[in-house]
C-alpha positions in Angstrom: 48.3 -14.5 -6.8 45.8 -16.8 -8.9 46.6 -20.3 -7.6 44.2 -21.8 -10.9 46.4 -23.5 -13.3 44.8 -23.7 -16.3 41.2 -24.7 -17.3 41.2 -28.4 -16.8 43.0 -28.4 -13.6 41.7 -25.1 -11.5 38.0 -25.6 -9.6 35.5 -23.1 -10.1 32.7 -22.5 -7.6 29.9 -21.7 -8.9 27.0 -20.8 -6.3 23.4 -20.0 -7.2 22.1 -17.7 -4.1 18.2 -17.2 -4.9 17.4 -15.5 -1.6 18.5 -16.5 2.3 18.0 -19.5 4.5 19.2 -21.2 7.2 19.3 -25.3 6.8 15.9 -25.2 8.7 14.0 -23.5 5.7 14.3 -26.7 3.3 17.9 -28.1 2.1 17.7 -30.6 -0.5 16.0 -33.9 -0.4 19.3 -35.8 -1.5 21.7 -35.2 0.8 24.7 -35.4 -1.6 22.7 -32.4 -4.2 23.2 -28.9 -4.3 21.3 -27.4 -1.0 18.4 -25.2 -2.0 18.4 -22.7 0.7 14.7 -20.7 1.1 14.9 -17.4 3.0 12.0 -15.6 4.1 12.6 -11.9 3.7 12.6 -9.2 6.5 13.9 -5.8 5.4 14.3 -6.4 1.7 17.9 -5.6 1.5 21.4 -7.6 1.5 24.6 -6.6 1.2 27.9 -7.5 -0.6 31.1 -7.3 -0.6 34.2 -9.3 -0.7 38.1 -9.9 -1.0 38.9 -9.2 3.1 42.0 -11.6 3.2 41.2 -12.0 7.2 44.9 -12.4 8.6 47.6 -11.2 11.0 47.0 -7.3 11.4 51.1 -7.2 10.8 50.5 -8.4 7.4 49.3 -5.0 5.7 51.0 -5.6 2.5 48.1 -8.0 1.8 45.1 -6.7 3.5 44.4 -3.3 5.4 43.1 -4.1 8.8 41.4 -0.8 9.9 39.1 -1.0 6.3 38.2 -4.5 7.5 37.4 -3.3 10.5 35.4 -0.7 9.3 33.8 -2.5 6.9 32.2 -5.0 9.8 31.3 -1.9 11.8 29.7 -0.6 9.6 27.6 -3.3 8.6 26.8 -3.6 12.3 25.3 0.1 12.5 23.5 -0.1 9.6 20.0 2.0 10.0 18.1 -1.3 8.0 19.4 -4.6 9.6 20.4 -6.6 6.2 18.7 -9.8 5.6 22.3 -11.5 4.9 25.8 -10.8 3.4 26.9 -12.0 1.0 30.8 -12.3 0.3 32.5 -12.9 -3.0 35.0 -14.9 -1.7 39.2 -14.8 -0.8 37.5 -14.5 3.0 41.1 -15.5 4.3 44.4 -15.2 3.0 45.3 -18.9 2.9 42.3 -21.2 4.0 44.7 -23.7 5.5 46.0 -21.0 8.0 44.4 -22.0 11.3 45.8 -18.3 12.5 44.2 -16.2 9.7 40.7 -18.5 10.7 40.4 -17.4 13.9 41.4 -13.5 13.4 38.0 -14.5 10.7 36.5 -15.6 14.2 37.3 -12.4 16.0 37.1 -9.8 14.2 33.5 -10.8 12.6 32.4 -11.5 16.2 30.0 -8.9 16.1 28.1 -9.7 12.6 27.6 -13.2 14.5 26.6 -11.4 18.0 23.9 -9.5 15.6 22.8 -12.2 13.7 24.0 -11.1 10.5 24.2 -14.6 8.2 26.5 -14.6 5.9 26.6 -16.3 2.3 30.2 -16.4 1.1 31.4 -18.2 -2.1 34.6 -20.0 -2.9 37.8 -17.2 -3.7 41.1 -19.0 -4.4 42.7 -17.8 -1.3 39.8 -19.8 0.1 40.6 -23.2 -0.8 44.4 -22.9 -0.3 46.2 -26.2 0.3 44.4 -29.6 1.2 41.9 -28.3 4.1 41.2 -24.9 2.8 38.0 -25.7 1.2 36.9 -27.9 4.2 38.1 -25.1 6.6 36.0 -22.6 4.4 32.8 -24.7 5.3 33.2 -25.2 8.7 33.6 -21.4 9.4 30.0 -20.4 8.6 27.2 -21.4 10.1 24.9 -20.8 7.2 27.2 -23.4 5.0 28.1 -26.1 7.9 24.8 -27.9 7.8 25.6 -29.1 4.2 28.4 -31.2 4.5 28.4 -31.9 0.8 29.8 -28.5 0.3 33.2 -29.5 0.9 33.2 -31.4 -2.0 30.7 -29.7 -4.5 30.6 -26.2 -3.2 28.0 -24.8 -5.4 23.9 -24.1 -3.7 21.5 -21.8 -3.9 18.8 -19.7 -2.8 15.2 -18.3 -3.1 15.1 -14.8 -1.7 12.2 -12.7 -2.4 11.1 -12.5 -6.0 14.9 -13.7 -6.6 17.4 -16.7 -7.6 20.7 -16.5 -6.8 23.1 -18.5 -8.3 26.6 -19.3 -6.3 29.5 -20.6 -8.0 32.6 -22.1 -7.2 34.9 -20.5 -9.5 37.2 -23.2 -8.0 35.7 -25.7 -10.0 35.0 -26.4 -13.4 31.4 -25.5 -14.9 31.8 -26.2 -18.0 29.0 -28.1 -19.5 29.1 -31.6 -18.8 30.7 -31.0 -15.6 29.0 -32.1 -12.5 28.9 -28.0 -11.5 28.0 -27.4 -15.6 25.1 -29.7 -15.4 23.9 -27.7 -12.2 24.0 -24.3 -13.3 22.2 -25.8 -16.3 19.3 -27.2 -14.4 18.8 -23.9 -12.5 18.9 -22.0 -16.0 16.4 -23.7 -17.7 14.2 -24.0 -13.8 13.5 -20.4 -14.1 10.1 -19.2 -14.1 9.0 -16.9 -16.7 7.7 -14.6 -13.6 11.2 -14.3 -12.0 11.9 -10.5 -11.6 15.9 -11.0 -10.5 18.5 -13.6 -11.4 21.9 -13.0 -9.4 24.8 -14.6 -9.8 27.8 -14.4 -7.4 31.3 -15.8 -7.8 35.2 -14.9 -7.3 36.1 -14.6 -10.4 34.2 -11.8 -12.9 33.0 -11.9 -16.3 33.8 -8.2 -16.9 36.7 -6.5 -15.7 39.2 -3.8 -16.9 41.9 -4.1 -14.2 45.3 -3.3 -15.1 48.0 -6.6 -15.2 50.7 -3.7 -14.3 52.6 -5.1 -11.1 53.1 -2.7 -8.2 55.3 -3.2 -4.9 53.0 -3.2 -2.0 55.0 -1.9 1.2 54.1 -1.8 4.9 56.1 -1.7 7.9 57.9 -4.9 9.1 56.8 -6.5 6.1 58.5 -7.6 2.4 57.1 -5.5 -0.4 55.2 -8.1 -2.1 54.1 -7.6 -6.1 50.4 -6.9 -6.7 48.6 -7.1 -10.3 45.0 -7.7 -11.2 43.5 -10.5 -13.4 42.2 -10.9 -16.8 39.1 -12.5 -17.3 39.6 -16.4 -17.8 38.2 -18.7 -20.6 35.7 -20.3 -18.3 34.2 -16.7 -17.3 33.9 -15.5 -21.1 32.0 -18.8 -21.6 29.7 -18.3 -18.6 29.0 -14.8 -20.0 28.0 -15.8 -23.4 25.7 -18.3 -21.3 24.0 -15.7 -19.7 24.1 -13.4 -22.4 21.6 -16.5 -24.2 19.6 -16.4 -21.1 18.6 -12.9 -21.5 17.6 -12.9 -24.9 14.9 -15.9 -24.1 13.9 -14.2 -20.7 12.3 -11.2 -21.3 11.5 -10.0 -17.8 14.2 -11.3 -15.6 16.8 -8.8 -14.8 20.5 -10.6 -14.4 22.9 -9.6 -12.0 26.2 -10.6 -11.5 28.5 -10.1 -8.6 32.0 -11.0 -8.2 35.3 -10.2 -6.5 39.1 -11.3 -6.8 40.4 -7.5 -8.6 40.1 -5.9 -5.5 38.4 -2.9 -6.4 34.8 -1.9 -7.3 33.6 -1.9 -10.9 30.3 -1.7 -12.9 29.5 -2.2 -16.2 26.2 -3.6 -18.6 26.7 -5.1 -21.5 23.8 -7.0 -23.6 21.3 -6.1 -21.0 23.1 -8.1 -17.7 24.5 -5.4 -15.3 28.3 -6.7 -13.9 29.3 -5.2 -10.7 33.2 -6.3 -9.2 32.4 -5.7 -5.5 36.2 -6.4 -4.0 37.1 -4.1 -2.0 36.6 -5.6 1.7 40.3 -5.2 2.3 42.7 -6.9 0.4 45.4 -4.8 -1.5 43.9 -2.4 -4.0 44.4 -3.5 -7.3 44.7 -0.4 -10.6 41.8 -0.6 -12.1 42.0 1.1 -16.5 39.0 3.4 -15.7 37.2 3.8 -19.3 34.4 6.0 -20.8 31.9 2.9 -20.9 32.4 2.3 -17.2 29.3 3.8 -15.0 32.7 4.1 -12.2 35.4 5.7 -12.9 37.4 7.5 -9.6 40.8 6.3 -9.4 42.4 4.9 -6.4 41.7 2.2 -3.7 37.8 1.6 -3.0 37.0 -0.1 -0.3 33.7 0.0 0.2 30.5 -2.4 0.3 27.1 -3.3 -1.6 23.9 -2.6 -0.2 21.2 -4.0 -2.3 17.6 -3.6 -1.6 14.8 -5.3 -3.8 11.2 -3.9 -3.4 8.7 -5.5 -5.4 9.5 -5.3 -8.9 12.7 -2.7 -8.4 16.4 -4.0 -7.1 18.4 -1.1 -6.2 22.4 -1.2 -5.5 24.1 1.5 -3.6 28.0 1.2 -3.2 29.2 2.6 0.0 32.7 3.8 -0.4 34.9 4.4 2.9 36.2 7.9 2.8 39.1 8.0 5.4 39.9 11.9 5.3 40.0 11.6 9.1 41.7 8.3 10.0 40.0 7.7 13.7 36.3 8.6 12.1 35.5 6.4 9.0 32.7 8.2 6.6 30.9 5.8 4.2 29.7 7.9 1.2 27.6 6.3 -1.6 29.7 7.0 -4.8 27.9 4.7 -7.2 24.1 3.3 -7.5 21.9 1.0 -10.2 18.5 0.4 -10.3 16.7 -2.3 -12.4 13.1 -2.9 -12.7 11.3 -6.0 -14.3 9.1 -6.0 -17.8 5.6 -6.7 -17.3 4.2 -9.7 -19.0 0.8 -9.2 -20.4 -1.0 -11.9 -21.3 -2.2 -11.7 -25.4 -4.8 -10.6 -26.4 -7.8 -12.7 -26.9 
């Protein structure tokens, strides 16, 4: 369930990720601003993924814990050690659940062991009740240097030839806003050069997921409804935003990752490619599989992002779990995009 109440009251989070640092590599100089996170690259490629719901195993009716599991083994084995992850928030079921922190804690022990750093944004499951969003913080190393997070949960990042933007789709960012006024400022910073803007958030800008409830069942547990989400006024705005972006930056490719209809979609509209990367767990959501969509098998998809940028080309490959045979997990890649940046020639004399 959406816990936002309307668009005056909810809290969007709105973070800018432009690459990967830790708070060594240069946080702001005011140390009540936005953190500006640097990250040098290593392999080229991060991955992404979100919507786990970390909680008691027992608890299936809300999120699966063998595709969790899965998911972080995975990431563990991979062949190109990623540079970061980075998570489109609902980590945890209820943020103010000491319990559902610390099976986080355990069963992402390895990512941490591996030194995997992790980038997660604000999902409303995140910020549930009064400490959630200060629980969320201290969880993650890569957040719990910037204390100012628990109040203004929005940063970003330089990776590569790359911004990201985070948001905290918690808060509002609507212009005028303090979060508005940010997302602003790092719109009009970008540099005419910039090959790849990426914007991650919880809730998406493009989604066709059905609002049909269905009765999730597991053993020992109460069947609980599950439905998926429209897209919200403060999303549609956001889109037209970016949608205005594009049209004045010629070379810079947008993409925008998001989560909270858990499920994996794609789409491009007006240039901007939107990808719903949501399936790290959490109850499978229907998702109203059309002819415009670049996905369109039916079903639960859990699966994760893994996004490599090589000079001027980003590539996305998603990595669906095929579960055929239960005890041997097979990760197949059922959907890809590519983007590559316009060259800028100077005129002619």
């Amino acid at each position: 369930m959406d816990i936002r109440v309307g668009i005056q009251s909810r809290t969007i989070f709105t973070a800018v990720i432009l690459g990967f640092a830790s708070p060594c590599f240069g946080a702001s100089a005011d140390a009540n601003a936005a953190p500006q996170i640097k990250v040098e690259p290593g392999t080229g490629v991060f991955l992404a993924y979100g919507d786990i719901r970390y909680t008691d195993p027992a608890k299936c009716n809300v999120s699966d814990p063998n595709a969790r599991q899965a998911l972080v083994n995975q990431i563990v084995a991979s062949e190109d050690k990623p540079d970061f992850v980075v998570m489109t928030g609902d980590i945890v079921y209820h943020g103010d659940d000491d319990n559902d922190w610390h099976v986080f804690e355990k069963e992402t022990k390895s990512l941490r062991d591996y030194k995997i750093r992790l980038f997660p944004v604000l999902g409303n499951h995140d910020v549930h009740g009064s400490a959630g969003r200060s629980n969320f913080v201290d969880h993650f190393d890569e957040l719990k240097g910037y204390p100012q997070l628990k109040k203004t949960g929005w940063y970003s990042i330089d990776y590569e030839n790359s911004h990201f933007i985070m948001l905290d789709s918690q808060s509002p960012y609507e212009p005028q806003t303090a979060q508005g006024d940010w997302l602003e400022s790092q719109l009009k910073g970008v540099t005419e050069d910039l090959d790849f803007l990426i914007v991650v958030l919880h809730h998406p800008l493009v989604t066709h997921a059905s609002r049909a409830v269905v009765w999730v069942h597991c053993p020992g547990q109460a069947p609980i409804p599950a439905a998926g989400h429209d897209v919200e006024d403060a999303e549609q705005s956001l889109k037209i935003s970016l949608e205005k972006f594009a049209k004045g930056h010629a070379r810079t490719k947008i993409l925008v990752l998001s989560g909270h209809n858990h499920n994996y979609e794609h789409y491009a509209e007006h240039g901007i490619s939107y990808v719903v990367t949501a399936g790290g767990g959490a109850t499978p959501y229907h998702i109203n599989r059309k002819p415009i969509d670049f996905y369109h098998e039916t079903g639960p998809t859990f699966h994760y992002c893994r996004i490599k940028i090589d000079g001027h080309t980003l590539k996305l490959d998603m990595f669906k779990l095929n579960r055929a045979v239960p005890d041997k997990p097979k990760w197949e890649i059922r959907d890809s995009l590519e983007m590559h940046t316009k060259e800028i020639r100077p005129p002619s004399p």
